[in-house]
C-alpha positions as CSV (number, residue, x, y, z in Angstrom):
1,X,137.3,111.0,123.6
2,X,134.6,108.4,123.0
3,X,131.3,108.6,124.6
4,X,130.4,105.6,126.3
5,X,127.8,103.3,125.4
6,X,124.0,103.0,126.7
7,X,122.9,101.0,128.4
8,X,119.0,101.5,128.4
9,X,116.9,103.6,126.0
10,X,113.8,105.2,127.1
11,X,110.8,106.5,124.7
12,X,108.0,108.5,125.0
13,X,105.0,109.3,123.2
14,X,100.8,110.4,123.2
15,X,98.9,110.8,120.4
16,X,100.1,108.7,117.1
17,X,102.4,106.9,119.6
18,X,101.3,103.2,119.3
19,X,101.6,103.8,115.5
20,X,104.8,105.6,115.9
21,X,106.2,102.7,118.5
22,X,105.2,100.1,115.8
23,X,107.3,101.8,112.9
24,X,110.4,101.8,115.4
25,X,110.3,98.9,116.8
26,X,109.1,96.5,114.6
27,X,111.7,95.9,112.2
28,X,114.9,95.8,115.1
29,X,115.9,92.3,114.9
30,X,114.8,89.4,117.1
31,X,118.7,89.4,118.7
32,X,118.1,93.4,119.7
33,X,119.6,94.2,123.1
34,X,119.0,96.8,124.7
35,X,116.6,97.6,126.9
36,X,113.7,100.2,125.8
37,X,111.5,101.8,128.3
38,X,108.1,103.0,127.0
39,X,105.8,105.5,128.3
40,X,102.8,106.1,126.0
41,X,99.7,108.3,127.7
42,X,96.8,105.7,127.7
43,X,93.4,105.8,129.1
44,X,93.4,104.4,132.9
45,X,89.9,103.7,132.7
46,X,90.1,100.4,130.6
47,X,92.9,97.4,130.4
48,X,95.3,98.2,127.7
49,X,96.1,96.5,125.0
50,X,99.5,98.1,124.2
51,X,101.8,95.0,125.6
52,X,100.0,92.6,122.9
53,X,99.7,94.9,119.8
54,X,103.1,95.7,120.3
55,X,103.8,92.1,120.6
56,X,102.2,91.0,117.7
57,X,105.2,93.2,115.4
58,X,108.2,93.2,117.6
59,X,110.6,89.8,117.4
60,X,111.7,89.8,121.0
61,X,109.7,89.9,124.3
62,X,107.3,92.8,125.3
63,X,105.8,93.0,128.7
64,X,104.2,95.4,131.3
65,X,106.6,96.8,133.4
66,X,106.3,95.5,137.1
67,X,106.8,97.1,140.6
68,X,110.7,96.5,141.9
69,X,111.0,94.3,138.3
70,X,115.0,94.7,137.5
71,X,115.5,95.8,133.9
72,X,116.9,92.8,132.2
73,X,119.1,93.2,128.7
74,X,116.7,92.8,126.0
75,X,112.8,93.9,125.8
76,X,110.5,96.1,125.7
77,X,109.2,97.6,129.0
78,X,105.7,99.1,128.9
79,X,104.3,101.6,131.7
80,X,100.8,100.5,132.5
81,X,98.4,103.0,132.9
82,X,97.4,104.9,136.0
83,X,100.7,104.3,136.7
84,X,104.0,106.6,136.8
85,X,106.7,104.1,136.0
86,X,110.0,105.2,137.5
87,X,113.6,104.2,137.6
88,X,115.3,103.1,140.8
89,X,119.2,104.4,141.3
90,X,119.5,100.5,141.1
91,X,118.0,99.9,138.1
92,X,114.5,98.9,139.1
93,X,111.3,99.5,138.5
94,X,108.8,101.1,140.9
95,X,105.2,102.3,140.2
96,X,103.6,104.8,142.1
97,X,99.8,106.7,141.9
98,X,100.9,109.5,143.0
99,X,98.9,112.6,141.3
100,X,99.5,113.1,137.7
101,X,102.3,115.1,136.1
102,X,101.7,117.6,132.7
103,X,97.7,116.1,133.1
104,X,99.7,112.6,132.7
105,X,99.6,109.4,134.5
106,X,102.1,107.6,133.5
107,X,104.6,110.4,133.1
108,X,106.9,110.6,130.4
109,X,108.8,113.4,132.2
110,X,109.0,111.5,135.7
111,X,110.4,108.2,133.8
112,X,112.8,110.2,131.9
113,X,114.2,112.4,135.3
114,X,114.6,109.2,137.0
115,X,116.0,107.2,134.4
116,X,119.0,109.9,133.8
117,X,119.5,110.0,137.8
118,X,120.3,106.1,137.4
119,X,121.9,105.6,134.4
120,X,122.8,109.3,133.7
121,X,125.0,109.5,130.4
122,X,124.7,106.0,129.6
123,X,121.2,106.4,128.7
124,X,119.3,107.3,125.4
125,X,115.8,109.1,125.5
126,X,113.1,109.5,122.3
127,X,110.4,112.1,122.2
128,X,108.0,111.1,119.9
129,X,104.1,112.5,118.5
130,X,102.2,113.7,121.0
131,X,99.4,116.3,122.1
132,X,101.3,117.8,125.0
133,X,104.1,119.3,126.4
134,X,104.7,115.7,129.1
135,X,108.3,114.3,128.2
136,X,109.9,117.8,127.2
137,X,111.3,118.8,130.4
138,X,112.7,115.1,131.1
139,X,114.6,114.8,127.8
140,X,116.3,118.2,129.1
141,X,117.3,116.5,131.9
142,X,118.9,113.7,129.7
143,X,120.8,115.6,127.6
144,X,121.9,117.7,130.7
145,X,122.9,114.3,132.6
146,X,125.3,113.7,129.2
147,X,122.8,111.1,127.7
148,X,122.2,110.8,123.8
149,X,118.8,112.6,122.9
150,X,116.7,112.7,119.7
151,X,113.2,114.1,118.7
152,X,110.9,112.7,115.9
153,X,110.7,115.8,113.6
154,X,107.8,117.5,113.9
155,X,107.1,117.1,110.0
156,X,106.8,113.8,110.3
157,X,105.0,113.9,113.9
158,X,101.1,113.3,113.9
159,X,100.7,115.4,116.8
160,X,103.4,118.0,116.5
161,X,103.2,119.8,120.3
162,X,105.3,117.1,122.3
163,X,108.1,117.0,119.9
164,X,108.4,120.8,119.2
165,X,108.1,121.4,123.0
166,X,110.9,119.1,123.6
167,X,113.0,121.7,121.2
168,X,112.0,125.0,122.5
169,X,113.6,123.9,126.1
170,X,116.5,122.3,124.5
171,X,117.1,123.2,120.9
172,X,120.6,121.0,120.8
173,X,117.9,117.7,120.3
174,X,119.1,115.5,117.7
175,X,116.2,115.9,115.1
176,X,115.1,112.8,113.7
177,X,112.4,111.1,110.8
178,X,110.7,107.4,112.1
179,X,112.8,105.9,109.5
180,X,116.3,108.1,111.3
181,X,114.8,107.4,114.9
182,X,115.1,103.4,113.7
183,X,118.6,103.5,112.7
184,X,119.6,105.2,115.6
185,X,117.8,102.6,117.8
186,X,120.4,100.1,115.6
187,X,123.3,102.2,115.9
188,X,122.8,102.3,119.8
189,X,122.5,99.0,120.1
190,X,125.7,98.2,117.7
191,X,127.8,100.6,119.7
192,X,126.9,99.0,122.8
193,X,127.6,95.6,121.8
194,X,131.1,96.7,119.7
């Protein structure tokens, strides 16, 4: 039986993320349409200029995400820091300050959890680099909820302790290079457009 296509794709990431995030996303094509949900750790005590830089290489529209915002078809949604962004059962945005999760604020795992309770297996999730163990425990909860999952190997990882947390919980992770991670991202998108 086929699976049935996403709808929304989430990614997280920490350290070597906005790198990482720039690799992916620049080269999808200007007509990409799915949804992706970004949650990178950034410092709360200074604006961040993720939205723009990520702008700057990615053909279609990048933004902050915003309280109660519905997720539209295309773009990039960004979590702004000091902020957990989380996803409404209907497909909203809220942001919260509630304390910090896995020393994180935004949370990759609460974004993740919350995205899987709404769109549960029409929903892919990304674990990319990172210094910590946030995101590891969400993706779990993806691939539990009958959503697609895939790690960046952590070979090719600049921090390797978020992705190889991500596979001690759940070892079944798709394991994937930038360069796989992109095609995957075009796959997803081709499949849910067939």
């Amino acid at each position: 039986m086929a699976r049935a296509p996403v709808d929304m794709v989430c990614i997280g990431a920490s350290a070597g993320g906005v790198e990482a995030l720039m690799s992916l996303l620049g080269p999808l094509p200007a007509n990409y349409r799915l949804p992706l949900v970004v949650v990178v750790h950034l410092p709360e005590d200074h604006e961040s200029v993720l939205t723009e830089v990520l702008q700057h290489h990615v053909a279609f529209p990048v933004q902050e995400a915003c309280d109660k915002e519905s997720i539209g078809h295309r773009g990039v949604y960004i979590a702004p820091p000091g902020y957990h962004l989380q996803v409404e059962d209907d497909r909203t945005f809220s942001l919260s300050c509630d304390p910090p999760v896995n020393y994180s604020r935004p949370s990759i795992d609460l974004m993740f959890s919350s995205a899987s309770h709404a769109f549960g297996p029409r929903l892919a999730g990304i674990l990319l680099t990172g210094a910590n163990e946030d995101g590891a425990e969400g993706l779990a909860t993806i691939a539990r909820a009958g959503g697609i999952t895939a790690v960046q190997d952590p070979a090719t990882a600049r921090v390797t302790t978020m992705p190889e947390s991500a596979l001690r919980i759940y070892p079944q992770h798709t394991v994937l290079s930038l360069d796989q991670i992109h095609q995957f991202l075009l796959k997803l998108e081709k499949d849910a457009h067939a």
